[in-house]
C-alpha positions, 0 to 999 in steps of 0.5 A: 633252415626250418624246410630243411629240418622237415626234410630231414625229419621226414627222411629219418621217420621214413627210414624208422619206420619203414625198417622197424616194420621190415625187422619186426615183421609188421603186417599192419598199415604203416603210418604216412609220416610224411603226411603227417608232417605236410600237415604239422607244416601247413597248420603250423603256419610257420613257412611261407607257401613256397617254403611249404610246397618246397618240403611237400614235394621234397618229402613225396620225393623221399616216398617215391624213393623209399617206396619204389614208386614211378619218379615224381608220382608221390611229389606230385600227390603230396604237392597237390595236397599240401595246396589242399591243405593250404585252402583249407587252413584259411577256412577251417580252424585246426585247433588242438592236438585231436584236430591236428591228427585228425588233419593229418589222417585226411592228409594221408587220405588225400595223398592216396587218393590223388596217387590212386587217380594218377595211376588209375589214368595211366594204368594201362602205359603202366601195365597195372590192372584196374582191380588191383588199384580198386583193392589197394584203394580200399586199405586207404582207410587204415593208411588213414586211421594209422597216420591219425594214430601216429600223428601225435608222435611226427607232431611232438619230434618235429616240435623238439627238432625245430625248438632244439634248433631254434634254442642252440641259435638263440631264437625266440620261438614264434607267437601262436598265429590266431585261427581264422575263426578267432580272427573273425570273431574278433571283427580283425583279420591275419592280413590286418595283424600283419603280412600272412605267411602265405604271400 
């Protein structure tokens, strides 16, 4: 049930944000939620990694949706990211509420860049100019800086979903899952204290 909360987190941010910016005008960069939220997933480590790639590519396909973009372009993006994120989670610890947005900011940045990469390959069947997609690469980085700075808020009401959810059912919220480093530090390992979430 948890993926399906993320779901639908991700669908009401969308939906929040996209029409907070339409009715107040906003000509800034919107933040990417829904990288924020693949990130809060994957560092989270409360899903298996089915589960994780399951709420990815079900929130690229909320973007593709909500953004008018080519079906599958954004599933695909914030898939190939969310398997990042993934490889990364089992070398560098992410501690603490800077590093997570931190995380979430280079969540965004990934999920442009590989979206940049797509289109730039098949920009020609598509019918998009090359300069075009160069220019729309170059905003990349306030996608990013937003998505930092709004990461706390996603982090914070997924927390009070998933925690609402778990108290009207009676259960009892997870242990914190020592990092790899502190795993090492220690002379332990996740596999030794037990079945890590990604197998």
């Amino acid at each position: 049930m948890r993926p399906l909360i993320y779901i639908a987190l991700g669908w009401l941010l969308l939906a929040a944000v996209g029409g907070l910016g339409q009715t107040l005008g906003l000509t800034v960069m919107l933040p990417a939620t829904s990288a924020a939220l693949v990130a809060h997933v994957v560092f989270g480590r409360d899903l298996s990694l089915p589960s994780c790639l399951l709420v990815a590519v079900a929130l690229g396909y909320l973007e593709d949706m909500h953004q008018g973009t080519p079906a599958g372009l954004l599933s695909l993006a914030h898939g190939l990211c969310c398997c990042a994120l993934v490889w990364s989670s089992r070398r560098l610890a992410v501690e603490g509420p800077v590093a997570r947005a931190l995380a979430a900011g280079v969540a965004a940045a990934l999920v442009d860049l590989v979206t940049f990469a797509i289109l730039f390959a098949v920009r020609r069947r598509l019918g998009v100019e090359g300069e075009a997609l160069i220019a729309g690469l170059l905003q990349a980085r306030w996608h990013a800086l937003a998505t930092v700075l709004a990461a706390p808020g996603v982090f914070l009401l997924a927390e009070l979903a998933l925690g609402a959810w778990d108290r009207a059912f009676g259960r009892r919220p997870r242990p914190a899952r020592r990092s790899p480093l502190q795993a090492r530090g220690s002379g332990s390992t996740l596999e030794g204290e037990g079945q890590s979430d990604w197998t």
